[in-house]
TORNUKOL-578147 format. One line per field, with one value per atom (N, C-alpha, C): x negated, y negated, z negated; residue number from 1; atom name; residue in one letter. Coordinates in steps of 0.1 Angstrom, whole numbers, plus 5000, padded with zeros to 4 digits. Example, Ala and Ser with C-alpha at 12.3 -4.5 7.8 and 13.67 -1.06 7.14 Angstrom:
% TORNUKOL-578147
east: 4868:4877:4868:4872:4863:4871
north: 5057:5045:5033:5022:5011:5000
up: 4922:4922:4922:4929:4929:4921
i: 1:1:1:2:2:2
at: N:CA:C:N:CA:C
aa: A:A:A:S:S:S
% end
This chain:
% TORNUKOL-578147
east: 5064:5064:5063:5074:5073:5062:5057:5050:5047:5063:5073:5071:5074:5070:5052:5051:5034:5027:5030:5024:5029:5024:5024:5042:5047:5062:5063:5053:5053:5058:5051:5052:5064:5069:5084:5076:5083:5085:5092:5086:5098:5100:5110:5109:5103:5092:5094:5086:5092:5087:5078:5064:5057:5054:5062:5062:5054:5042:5034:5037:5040:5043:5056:5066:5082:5085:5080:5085:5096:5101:5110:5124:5131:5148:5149:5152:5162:5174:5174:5180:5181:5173:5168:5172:5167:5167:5181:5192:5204:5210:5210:5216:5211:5197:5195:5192:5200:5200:5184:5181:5170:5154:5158:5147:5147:5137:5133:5122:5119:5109:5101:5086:5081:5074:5076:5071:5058:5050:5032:5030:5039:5033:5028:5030:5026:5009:5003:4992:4980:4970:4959:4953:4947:4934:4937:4949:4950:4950:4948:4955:4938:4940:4931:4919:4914:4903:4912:4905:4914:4906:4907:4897:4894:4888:4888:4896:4902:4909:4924:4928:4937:4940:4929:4926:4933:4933:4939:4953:4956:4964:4975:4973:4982:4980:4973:4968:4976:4982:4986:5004:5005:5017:5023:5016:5014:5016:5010:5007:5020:5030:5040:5044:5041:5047:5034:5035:5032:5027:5019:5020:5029:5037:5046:5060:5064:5079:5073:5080:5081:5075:5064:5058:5057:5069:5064:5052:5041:5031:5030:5039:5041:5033:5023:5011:5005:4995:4983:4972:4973:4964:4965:4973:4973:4974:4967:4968:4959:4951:4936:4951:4961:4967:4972:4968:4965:4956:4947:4933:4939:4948:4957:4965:4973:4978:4977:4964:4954:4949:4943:4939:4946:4957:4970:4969:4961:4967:4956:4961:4953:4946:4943:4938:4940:4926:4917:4935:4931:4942:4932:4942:4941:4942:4938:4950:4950:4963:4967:4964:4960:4959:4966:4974:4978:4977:4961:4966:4957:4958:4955:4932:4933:4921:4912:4904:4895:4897:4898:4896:4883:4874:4860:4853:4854:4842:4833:4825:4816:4819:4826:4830:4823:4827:4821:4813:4823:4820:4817:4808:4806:4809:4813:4818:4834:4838:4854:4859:4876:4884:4888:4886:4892:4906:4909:4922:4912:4898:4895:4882:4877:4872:4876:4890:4896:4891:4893:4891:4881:4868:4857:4854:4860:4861:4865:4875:4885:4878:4868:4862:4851:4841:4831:4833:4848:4843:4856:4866:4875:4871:4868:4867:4874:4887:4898:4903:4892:4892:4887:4894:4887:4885:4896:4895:4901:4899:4909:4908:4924:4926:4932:4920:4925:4932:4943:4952:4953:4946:4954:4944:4933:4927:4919:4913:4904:4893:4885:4878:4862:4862:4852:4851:4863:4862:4857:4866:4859:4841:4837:4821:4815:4825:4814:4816:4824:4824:4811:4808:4796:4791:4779:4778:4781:4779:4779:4792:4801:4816:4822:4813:4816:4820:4816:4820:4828:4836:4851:4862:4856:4870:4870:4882:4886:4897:4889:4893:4900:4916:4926:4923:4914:4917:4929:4933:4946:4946:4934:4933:4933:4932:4933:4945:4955:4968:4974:4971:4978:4977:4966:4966:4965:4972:4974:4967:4951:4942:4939:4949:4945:4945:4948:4946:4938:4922:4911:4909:4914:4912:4923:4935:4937:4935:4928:4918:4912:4907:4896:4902:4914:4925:4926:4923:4921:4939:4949:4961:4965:4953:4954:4954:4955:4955:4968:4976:4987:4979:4985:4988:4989:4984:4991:4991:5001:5002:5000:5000:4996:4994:5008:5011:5007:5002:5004:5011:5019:5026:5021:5007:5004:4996:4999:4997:5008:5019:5032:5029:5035:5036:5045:5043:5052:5064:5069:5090:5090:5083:5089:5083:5073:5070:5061:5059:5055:5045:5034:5021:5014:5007:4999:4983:4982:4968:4969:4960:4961:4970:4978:4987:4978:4983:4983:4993:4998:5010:5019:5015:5023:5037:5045:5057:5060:5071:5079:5083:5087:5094:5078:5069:5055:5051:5051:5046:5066:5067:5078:5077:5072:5069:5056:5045:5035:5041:5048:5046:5058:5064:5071:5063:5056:5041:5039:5035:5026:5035:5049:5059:5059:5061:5062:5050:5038:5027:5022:5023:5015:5022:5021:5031:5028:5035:5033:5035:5024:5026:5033:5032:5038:5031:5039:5041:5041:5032:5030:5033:5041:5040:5035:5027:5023:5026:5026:5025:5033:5040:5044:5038:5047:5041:5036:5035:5032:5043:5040:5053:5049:5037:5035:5036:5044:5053:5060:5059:5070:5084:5093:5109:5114:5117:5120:5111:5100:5092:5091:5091:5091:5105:5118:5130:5133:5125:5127:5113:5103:5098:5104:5109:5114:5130:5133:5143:5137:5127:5124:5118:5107:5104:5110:5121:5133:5143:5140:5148:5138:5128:5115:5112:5115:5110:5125:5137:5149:5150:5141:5144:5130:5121:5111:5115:5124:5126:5141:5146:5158:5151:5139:5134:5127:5118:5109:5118:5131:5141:5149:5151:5155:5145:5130:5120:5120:5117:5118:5129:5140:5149:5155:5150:5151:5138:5127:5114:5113:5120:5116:5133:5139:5155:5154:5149:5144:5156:5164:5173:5168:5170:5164:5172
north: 4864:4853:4860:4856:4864:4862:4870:4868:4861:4862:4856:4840:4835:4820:4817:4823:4822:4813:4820:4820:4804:4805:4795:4793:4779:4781:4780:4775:4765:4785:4793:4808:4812:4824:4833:4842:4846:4857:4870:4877:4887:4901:4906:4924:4923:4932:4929:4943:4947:4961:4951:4956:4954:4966:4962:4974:4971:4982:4984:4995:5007:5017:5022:5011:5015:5028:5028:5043:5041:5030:5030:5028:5034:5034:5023:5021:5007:5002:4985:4979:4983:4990:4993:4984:4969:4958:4956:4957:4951:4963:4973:4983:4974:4976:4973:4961:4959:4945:4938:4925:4917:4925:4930:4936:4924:4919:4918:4926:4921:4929:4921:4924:4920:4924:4921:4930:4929:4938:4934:4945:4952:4967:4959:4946:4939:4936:4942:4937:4946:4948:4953:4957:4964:4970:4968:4982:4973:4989:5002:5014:5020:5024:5029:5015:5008:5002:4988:4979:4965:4955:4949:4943:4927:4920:4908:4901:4903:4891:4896:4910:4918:4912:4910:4907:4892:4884:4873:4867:4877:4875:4882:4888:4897:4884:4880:4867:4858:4855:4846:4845:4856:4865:4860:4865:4866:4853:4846:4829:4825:4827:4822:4828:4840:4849:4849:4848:4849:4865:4867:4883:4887:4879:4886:4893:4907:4912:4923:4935:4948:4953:4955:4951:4965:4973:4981:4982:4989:4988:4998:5005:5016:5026:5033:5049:5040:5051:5053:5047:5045:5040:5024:5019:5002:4997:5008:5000:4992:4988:4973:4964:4963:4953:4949:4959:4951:4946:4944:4933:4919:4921:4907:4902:4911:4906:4897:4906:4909:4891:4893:4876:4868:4863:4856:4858:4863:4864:4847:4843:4828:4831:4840:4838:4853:4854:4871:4876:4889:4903:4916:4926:4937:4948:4952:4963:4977:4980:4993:5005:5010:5020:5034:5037:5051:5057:5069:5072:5084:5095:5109:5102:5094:5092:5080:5077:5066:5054:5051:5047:5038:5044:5033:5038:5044:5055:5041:5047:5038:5040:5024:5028:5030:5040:5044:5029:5023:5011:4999:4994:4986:4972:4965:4950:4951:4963:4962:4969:4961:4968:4980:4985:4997:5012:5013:5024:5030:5037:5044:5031:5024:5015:5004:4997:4986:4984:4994:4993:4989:4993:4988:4975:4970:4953:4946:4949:4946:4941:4951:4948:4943:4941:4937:4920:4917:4905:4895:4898:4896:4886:4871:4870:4868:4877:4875:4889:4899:4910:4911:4917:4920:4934:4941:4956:4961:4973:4984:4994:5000:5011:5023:5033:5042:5056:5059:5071:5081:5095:5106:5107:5104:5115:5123:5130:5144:5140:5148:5148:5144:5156:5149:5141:5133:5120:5109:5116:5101:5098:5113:5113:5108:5105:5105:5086:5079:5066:5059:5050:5043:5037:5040:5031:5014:5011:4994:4990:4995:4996:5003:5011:5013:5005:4999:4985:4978:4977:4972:4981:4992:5004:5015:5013:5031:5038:5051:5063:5072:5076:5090:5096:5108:5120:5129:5134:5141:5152:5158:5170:5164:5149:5142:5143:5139:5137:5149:5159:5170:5176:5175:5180:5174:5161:5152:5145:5146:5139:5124:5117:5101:5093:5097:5087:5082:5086:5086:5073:5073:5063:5048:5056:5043:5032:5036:5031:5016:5018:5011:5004:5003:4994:4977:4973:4957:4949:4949:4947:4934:4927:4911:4903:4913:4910:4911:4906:4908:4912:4927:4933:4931:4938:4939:4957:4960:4979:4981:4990:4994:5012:5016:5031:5043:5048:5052:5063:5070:5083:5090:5090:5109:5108:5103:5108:5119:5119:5127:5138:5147:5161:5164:5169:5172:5173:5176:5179:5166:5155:5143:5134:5135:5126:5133:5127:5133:5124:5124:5118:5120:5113:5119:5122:5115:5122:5136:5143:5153:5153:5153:5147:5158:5148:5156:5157:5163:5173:5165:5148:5147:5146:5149:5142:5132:5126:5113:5109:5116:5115:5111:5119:5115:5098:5101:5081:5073:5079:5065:5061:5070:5068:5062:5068:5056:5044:5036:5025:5019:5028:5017:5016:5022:5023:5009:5006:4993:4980:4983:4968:4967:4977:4978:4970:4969:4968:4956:4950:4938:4933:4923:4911:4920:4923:4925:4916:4915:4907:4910:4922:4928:4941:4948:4961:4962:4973:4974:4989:4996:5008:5016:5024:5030:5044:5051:5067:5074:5066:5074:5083:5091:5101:5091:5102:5098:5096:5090:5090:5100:5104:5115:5129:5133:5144:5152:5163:5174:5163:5164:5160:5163:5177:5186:5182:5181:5180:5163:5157:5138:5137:5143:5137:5142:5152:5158:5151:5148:5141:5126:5121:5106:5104:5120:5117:5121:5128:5130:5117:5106:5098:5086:5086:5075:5074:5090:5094:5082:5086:5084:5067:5065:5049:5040:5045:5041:5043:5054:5056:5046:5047:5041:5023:5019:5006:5005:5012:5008:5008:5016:5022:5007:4999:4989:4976:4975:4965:4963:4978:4976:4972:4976:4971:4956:4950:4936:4928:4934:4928:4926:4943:4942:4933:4936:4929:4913:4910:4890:4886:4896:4892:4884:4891:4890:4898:4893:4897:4900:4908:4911:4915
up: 4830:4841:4854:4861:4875:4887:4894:4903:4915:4919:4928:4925:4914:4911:4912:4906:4903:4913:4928:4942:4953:4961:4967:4972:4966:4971:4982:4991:5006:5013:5007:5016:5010:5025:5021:5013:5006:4993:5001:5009:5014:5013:5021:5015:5032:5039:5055:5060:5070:5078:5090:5092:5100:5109:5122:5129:5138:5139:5152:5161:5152:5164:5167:5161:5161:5156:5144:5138:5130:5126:5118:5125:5118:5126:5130:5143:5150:5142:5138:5130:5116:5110:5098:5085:5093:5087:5084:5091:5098:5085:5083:5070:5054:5056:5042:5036:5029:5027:5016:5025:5022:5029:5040:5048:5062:5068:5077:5085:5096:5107:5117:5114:5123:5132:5144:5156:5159:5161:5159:5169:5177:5187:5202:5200:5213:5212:5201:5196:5198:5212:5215:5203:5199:5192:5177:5176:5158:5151:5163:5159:5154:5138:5129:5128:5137:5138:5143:5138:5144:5147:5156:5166:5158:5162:5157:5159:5175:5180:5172:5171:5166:5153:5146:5130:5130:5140:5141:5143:5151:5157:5146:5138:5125:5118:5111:5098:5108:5119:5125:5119:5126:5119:5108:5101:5085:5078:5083:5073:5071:5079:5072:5054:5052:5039:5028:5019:5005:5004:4992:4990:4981:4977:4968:4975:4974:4981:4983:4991:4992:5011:5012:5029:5028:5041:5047:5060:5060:5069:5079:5085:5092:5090:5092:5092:5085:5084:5075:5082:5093:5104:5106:5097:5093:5083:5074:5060:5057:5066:5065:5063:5064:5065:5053:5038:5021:5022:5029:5029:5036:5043:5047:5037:5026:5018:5007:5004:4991:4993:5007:5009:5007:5005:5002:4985:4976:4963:4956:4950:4942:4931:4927:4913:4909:4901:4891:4895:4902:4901:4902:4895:4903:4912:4918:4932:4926:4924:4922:4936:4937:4950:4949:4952:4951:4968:4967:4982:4977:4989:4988:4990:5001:5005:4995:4996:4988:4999:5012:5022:5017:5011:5016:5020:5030:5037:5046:5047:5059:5075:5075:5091:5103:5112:5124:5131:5134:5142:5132:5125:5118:5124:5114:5114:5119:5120:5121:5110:5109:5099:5104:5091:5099:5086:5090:5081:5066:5072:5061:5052:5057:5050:5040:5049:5045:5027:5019:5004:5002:5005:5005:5006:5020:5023:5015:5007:5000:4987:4981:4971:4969:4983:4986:4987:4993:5000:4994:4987:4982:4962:4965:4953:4941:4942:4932:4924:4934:4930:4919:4909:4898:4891:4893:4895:4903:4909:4916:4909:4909:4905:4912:4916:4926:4919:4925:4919:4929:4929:4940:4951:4952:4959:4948:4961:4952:4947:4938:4933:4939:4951:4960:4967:4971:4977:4967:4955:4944:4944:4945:4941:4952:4968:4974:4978:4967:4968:4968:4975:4973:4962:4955:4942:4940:4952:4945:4941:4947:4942:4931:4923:4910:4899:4897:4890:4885:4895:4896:4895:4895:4901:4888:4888:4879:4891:4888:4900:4890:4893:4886:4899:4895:4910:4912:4917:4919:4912:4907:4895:4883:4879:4869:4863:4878:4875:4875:4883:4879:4869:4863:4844:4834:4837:4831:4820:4826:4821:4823:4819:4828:4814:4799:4792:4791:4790:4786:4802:4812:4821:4818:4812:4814:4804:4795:4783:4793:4806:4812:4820:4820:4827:4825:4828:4823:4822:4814:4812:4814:4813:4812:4831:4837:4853:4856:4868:4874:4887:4887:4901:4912:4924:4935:4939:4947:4945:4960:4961:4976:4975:4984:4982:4995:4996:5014:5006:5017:5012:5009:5017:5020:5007:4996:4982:4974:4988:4985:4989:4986:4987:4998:5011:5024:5021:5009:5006:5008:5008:5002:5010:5018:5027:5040:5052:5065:5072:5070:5073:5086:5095:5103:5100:5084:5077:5067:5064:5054:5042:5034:5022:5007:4998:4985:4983:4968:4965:4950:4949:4941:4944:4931:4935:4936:4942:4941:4925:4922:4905:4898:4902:4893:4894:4908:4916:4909:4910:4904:4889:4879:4868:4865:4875:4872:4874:4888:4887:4882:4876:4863:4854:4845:4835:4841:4855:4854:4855:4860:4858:4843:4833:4822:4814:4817:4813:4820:4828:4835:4851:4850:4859:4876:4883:4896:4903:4916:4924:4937:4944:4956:4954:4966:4967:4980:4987:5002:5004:5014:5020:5029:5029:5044:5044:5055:5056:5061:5075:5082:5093:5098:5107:5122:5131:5140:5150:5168:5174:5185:5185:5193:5190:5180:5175:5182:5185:5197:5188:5197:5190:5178:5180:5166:5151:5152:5145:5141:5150:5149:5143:5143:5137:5120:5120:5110:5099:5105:5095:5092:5107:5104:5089:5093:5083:5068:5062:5053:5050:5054:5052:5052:5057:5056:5041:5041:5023:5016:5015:5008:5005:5019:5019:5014:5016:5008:4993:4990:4977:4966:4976:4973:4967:4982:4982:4971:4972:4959:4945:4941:4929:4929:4936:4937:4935:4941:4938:4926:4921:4911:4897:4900:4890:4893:4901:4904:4898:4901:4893:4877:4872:4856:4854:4855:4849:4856:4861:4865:4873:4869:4872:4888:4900:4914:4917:4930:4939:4951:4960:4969:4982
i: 1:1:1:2:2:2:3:3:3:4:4:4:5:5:5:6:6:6:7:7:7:8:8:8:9:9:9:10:10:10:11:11:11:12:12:12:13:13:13:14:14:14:15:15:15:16:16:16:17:17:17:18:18:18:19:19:19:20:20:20:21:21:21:22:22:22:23:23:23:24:24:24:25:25:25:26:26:26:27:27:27:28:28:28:29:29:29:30:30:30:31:31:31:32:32:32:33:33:33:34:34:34:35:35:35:36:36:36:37:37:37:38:38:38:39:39:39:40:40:40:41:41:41:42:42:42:43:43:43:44:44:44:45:45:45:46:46:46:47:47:47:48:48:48:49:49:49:50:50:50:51:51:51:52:52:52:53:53:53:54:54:54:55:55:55:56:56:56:57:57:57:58:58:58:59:59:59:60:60:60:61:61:61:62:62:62:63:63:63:64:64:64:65:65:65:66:66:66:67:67:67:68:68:68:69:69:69:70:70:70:71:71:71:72:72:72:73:73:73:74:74:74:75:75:75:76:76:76:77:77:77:78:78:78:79:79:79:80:80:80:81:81:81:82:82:82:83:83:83:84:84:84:85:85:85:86:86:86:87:87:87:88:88:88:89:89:89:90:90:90:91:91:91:92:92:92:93:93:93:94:94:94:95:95:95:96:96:96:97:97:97:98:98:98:99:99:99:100:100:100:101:101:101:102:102:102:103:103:103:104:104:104:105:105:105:106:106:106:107:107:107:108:108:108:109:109:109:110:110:110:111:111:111:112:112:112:113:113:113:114:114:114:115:115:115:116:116:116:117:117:117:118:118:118:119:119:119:120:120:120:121:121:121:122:122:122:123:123:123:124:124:124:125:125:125:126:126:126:127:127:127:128:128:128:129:129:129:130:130:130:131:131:131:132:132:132:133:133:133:134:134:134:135:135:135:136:136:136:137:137:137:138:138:138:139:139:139:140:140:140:141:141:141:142:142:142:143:143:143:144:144:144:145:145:145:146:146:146:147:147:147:148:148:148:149:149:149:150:150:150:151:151:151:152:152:152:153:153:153:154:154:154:155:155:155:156:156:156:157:157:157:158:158:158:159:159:159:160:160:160:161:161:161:162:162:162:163:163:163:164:164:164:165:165:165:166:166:166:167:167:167:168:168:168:169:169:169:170:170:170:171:171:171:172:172:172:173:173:173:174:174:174:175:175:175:176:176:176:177:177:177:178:178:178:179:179:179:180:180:180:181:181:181:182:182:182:183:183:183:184:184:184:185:185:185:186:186:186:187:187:187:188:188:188:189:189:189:190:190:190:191:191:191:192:192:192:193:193:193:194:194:194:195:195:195:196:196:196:197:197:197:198:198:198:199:199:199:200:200:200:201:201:201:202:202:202:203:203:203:204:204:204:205:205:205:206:206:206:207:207:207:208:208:208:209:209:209:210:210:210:211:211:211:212:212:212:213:213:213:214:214:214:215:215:215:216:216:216:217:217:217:218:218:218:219:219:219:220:220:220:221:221:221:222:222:222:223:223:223:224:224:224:225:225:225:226:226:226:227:227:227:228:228:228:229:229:229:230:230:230:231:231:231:232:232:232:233:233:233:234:234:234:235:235:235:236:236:236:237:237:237:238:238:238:239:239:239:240:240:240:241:241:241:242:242:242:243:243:243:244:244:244:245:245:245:246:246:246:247:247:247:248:248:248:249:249:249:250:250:250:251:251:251:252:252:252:253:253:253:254:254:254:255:255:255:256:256:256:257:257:257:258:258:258:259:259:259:260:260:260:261:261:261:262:262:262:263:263:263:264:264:264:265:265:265:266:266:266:267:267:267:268:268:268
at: N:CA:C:N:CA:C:N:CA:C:N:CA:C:N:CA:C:N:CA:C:N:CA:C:N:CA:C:N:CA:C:N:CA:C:N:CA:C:N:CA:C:N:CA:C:N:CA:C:N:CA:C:N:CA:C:N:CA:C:N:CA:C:N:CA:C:N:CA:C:N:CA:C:N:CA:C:N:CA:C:N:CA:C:N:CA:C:N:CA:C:N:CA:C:N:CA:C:N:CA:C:N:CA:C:N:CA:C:N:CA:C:N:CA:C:N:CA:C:N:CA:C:N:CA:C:N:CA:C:N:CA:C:N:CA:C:N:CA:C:N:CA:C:N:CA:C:N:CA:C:N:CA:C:N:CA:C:N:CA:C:N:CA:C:N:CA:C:N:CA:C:N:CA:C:N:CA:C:N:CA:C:N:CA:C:N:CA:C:N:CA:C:N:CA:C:N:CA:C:N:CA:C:N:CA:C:N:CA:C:N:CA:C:N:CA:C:N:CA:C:N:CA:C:N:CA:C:N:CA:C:N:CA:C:N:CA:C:N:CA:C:N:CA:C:N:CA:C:N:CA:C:N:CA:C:N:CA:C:N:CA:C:N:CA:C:N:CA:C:N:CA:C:N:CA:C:N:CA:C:N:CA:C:N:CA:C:N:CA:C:N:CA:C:N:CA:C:N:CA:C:N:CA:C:N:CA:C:N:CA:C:N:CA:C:N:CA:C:N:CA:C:N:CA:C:N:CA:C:N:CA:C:N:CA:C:N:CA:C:N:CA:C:N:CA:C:N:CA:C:N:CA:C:N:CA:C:N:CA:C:N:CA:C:N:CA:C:N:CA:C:N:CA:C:N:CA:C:N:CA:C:N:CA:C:N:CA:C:N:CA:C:N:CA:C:N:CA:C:N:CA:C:N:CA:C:N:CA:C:N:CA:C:N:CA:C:N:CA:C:N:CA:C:N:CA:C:N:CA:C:N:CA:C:N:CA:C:N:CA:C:N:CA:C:N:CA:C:N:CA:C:N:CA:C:N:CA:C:N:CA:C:N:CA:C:N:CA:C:N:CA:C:N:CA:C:N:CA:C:N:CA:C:N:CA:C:N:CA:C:N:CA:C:N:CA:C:N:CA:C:N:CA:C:N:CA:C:N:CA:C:N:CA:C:N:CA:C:N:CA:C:N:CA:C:N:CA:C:N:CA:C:N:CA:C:N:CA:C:N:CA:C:N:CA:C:N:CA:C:N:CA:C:N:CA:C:N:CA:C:N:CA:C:N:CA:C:N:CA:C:N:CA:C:N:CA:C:N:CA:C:N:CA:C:N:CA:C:N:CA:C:N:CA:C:N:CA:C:N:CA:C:N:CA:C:N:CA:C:N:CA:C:N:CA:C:N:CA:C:N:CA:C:N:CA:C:N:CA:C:N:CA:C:N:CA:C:N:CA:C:N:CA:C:N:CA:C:N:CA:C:N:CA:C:N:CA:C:N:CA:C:N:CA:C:N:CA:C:N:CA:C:N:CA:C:N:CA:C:N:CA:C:N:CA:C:N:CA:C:N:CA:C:N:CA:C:N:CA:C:N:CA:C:N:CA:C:N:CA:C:N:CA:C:N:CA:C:N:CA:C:N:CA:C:N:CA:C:N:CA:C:N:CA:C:N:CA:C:N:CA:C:N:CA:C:N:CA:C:N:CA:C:N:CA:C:N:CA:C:N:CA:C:N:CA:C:N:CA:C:N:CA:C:N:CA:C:N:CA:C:N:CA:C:N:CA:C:N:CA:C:N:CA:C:N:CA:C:N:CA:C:N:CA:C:N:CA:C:N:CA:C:N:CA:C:N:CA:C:N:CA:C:N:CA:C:N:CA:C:N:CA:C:N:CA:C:N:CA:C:N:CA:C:N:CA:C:N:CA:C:N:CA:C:N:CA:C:N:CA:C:N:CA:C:N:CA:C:N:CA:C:N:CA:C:N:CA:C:N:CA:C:N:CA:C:N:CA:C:N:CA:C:N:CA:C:N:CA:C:N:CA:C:N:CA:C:N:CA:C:N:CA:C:N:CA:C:N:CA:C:N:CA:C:N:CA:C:N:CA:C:N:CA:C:N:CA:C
aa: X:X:X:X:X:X:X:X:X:X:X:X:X:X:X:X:X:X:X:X:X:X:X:X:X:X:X:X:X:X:X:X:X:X:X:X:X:X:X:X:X:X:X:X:X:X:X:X:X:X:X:X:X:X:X:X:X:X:X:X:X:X:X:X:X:X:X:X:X:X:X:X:X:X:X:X:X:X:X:X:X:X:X:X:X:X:X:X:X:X:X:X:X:X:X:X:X:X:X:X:X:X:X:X:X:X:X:X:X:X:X:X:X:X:X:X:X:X:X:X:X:X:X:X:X:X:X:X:X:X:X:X:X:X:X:X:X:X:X:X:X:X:X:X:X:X:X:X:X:X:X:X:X:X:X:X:X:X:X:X:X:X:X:X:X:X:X:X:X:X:X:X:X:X:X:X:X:X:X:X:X:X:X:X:X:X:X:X:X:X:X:X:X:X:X:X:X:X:X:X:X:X:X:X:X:X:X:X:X:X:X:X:X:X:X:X:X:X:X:X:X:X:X:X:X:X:X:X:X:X:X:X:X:X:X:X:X:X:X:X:X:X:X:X:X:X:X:X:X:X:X:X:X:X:X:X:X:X:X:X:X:X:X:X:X:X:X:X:X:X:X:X:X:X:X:X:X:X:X:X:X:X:X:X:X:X:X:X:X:X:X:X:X:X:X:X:X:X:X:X:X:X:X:X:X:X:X:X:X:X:X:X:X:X:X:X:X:X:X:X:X:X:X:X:X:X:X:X:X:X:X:X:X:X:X:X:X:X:X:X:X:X:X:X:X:X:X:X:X:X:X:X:X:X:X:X:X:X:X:X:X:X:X:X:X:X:X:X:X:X:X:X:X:X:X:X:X:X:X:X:X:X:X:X:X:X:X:X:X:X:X:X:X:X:X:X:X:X:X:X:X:X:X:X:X:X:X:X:X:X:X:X:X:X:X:X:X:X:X:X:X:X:X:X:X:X:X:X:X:X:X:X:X:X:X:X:X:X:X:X:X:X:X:X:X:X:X:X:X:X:X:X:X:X:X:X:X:X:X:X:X:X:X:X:X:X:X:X:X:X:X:X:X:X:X:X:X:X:X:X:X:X:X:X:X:X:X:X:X:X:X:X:X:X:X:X:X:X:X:X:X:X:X:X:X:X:X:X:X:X:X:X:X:X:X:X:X:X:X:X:X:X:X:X:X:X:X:X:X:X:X:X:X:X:X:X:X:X:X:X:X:X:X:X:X:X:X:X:X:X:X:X:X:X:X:X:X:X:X:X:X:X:X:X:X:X:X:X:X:X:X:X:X:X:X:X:X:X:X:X:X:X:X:X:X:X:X:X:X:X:X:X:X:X:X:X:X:X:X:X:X:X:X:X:X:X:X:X:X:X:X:X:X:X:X:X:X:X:X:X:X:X:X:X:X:X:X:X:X:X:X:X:X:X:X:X:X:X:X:X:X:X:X:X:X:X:X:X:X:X:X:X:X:X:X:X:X:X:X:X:X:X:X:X:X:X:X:X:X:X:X:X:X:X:X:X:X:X:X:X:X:X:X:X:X:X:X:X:X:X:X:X:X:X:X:X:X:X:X:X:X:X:X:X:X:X:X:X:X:X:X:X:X:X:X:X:X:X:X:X:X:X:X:X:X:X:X:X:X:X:X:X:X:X:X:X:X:X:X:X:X:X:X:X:X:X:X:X:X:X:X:X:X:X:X:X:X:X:X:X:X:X:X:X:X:X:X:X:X:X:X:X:X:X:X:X:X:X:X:X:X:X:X:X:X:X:X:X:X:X:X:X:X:X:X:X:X:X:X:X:X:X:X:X
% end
């Protein structure tokens, strides 16, 4: 049963680039077919930390679309914006997380969203959460998760994955949930993606095989992207990451369309 039906019909179902800091190629949309764009860089206080009025004015945005479709979210520094999604889901899921970081740190400025906390929020205050499953950061980020959020969560650390110790985790996987995914790059390995945060070293080919594992195994609901570089890059350096991450996020987005489509026969 597809996910896409599941959800509220009144909302669009979409594939959509949410651009705040115009990093993504001009008319992007206009090439690849079933992409739209929304423009959010007119939007005060949303960079790493996001203001309240900011918080609003995004969910303003937003209310027209559903969480089900393929949402690019520009950097790493707006991924609170799966906690906008995540809000939009109706009923018991769980969030897949693939990112180098845990982002539940305790934020600097308390009572704001913010890039490295958002997860935390997510699972504190979200009642439909029922698990998260975090994939790809290190080892000591996992340890230094807060206890009360243990509970809900199973953590693959990136030495998990790299030695391919994850069965014994995914034992604790709850199968009977439908999904939501949420990828930042910089769980990629620099050949293959260009971050303005620290990256790990998986491959692409690795992350594409997990998340067929989970179309394979349990109903998805959407899929969100983050992890591009920055725009304050010397030239040389900003064009050559833009085009490695454009490989990435094309290949990403054909790989995600074409699972949508074998598993719930979704056009896109």
């Amino acid at each position: 049963q597809s996910g896409w039906q599941n959800m509220n019909s009144a909302k669009k179902n979409g594939n959509i680039i949410l651009d705040f800091s115009h990093i993504y190629p001009e008319n992007i949309e206009k090439e690849i077919k079933g992409l739209s764009r929304i423009d959010l860089g007119d939007i005060s206080g949303t960079d790493m930390y996001c203001s309240e009025e900011a918080e609003t004015e995004i969910r303003r945005r937003l209310e027209p679309y559903g969480p089900c479709g393929i949402h690019f979210l520009d950097s790493g520094n707006y991924h609170y914006v799966t906690k906008f999604f995540t809000e939009k889901v109706t009923e018991p899921f769980s969030l897949v997380l693939y990112d180098h970081h845990s982002d539940m740190q305790t934020p600097m400025l308390p009572r704001m969203t913010s890039c490295g906390s958002w997860a935390a929020d997510v699972m504190r205050t979200n009642p439909y959460l029922t698990q998260m499953i975090l994939t790809g950061p290190e080892q000591k980020s996992v340890d230094e998760i807060p206890q009360d959020l243990r509970e809900k969560l199973v953590c693959i650390s990136r030495e998990e994955v790299e030695d391919e110790k994850i069965d014994g985790k995914l034992r604790l996987i709850r199968m009977d949930l439908p999904i939501y995914i949420s990828i930042d790059k910089d769980v990629l390995d620099r050949g293959e993606a260009r971050t303005n945060w620290n990256q790990g070293d998986m491959p692409l080919s690795i992350l594409e095989r997990l998340l067929l594992e989970v179309f394979e195994h349990q109903r998805v609901i959407g899929v969100d992207i983050c992890g591009e570089c920055s725009m304050e890059e010397p030239l040389p350096e900003l064009m050559e990451d833009q085009r490695i991450n454009r490989e990435t996020n094309e290949s990403l987005y054909r790989f995600l369309t074409r699972l949508f489509h074998t598993f719930y026969g979704e056009r896109h």
